[in-house]
N, C-alpha and C positions, 0 to 999 in steps of 0.2 A: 612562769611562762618565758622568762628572758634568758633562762638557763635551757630552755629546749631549743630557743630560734638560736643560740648560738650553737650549740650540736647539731639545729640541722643543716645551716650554714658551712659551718665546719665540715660536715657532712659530703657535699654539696661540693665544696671545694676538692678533698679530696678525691672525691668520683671524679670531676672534672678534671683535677693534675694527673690522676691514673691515663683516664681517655688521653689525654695530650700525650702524654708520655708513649703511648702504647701506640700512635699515628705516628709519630717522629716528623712533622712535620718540617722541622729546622734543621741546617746545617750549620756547621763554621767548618772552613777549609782554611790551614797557611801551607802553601805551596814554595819552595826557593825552587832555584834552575839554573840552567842556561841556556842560551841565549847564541843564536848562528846566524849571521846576515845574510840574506841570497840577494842583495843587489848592493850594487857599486856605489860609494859615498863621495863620487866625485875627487879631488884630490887627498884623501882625507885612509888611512890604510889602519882601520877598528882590526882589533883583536876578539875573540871567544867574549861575550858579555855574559855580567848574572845576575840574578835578580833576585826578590821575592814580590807573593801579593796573598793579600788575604779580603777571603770572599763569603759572604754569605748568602743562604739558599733558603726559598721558601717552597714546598712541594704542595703544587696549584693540581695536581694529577697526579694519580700512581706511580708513574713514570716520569713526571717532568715536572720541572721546578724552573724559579727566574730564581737569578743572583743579581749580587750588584759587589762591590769588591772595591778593593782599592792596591793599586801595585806601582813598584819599582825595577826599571831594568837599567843596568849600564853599560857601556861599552869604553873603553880604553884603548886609544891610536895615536896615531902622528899623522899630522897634515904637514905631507911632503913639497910644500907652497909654502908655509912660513914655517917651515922642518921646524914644530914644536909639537909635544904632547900634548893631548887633551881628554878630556873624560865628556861622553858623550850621554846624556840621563834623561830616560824615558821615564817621567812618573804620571800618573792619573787614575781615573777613574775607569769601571770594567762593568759592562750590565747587558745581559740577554738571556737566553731559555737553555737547558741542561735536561739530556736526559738519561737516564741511568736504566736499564733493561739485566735482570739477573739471568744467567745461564744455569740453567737448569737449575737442579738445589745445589748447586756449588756456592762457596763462598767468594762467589767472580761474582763479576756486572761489568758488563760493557757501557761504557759513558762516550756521550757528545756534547760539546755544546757549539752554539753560535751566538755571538754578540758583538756589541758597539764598544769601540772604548773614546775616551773624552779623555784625551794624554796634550800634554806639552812633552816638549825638546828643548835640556838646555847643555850649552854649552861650556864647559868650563876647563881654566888651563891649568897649568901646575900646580899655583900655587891657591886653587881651588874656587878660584873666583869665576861667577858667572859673566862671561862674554858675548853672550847672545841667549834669550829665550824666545821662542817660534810663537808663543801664546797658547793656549788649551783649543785644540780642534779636533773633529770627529776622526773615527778609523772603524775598523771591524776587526772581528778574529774570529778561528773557528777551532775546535780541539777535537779530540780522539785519544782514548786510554782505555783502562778499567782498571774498578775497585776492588780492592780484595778487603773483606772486613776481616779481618784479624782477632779481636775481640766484639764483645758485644757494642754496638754504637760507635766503635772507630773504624777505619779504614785507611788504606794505603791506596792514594789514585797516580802510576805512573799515567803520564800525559804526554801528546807531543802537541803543540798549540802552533798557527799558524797567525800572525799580526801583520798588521798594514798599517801607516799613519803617515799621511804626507801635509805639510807644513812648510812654509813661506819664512825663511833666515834672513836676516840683513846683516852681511860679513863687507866690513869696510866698507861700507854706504851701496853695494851691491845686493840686490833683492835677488835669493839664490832658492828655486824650491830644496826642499828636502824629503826626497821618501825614505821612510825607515823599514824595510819587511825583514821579518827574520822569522825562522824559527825556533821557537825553545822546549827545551824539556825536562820536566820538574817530576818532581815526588809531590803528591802532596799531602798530608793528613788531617783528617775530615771526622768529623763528630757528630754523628745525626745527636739530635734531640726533639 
């Protein structure tokens, strides 16, 4: 008897990992980029920034899915007020709704997403030391691309993503806001499962 409950367990399971499998429910994406500021950093003259982030997707709908992720961006300039170089590092957290719509039976899909991100700002000079961090506070973002799966279960998502995050510095006992918007744009590659 204990030889069939385990076949039909066995059983059981594999029906069940076929079905999962066959839904693709799950994603992993790692996306690198770069990274374009469209607002002014007050005395401070950033260069081209890059990044990466990696994200993962659960598909709540046929077409839409929530991620949550985790990412790094930086940016490299001279603050022309104490004429020193600095390296300017966006890292945190990433989470909203994604949705992915295929064109026709092409191996295209049109993707959007919109979400929050939960990012600090830090500051650091040459010799790589942190000079100021702003704290973890809220921002948004919102993207536009499409997927091209390639093989079976991967996929290539060029992106153009749009960020906001503004945050409270204290440079030389001066409380300075800071906005960060920029746009970036990454590759990314993506693994349903």
């Amino acid at each position: 008897m204990k030889k069939y409950n385990c076949l039909l367990v066995l059983a059981i399971l594999v029906f069940s990992f076929n079905n999962m499998k066959a839904q693709e429910k799950w994603s992993v994406e790692f996306r690198p980029g770069l990274s374009f500021l469209t607002n002014d950093l007050g005395n401070t003259d950033a260069k081209v920034g890059f990044g990466f982030e990696l994200t993962g997707a659960y598909k709540i709908m046929p077409h839409l899915s929530v991620y949550a992720g985790w990412g790094l961006n930086q940016f490299k300039g001279e603050d022309s007020y104490f004429n020193e170089d600095f390296t300017l590092k966006e890292t945190g957290f990433t989470f909203g709704f994604q949705i992915i719509r295929s064109i026709g039976t092409s191996a295209f899909s049109y993707v959007g997403s919109a979400g929050a991100i939960y990012n600090h700002i830090l500051l650091e000079n040459n010799a790589g030391d942190i000079s100021e961090d702003t704290g973890y506070g809220f921002g948004w973002q919102v993207a536009a691309g499409v997927d091209y799966e390639f093989a079976s279960n991967l996929s290539l998502r060029p992106m153009l993503r749009y960020r906001s995050l503004s945050r409270d510095v204290e440079i030389e006992n001066v409380a300075t806001g800071l906005k960060l918007n920029y746009i970036s744009f990454g590759i990314g590659l993506a693994w349903d499962f």
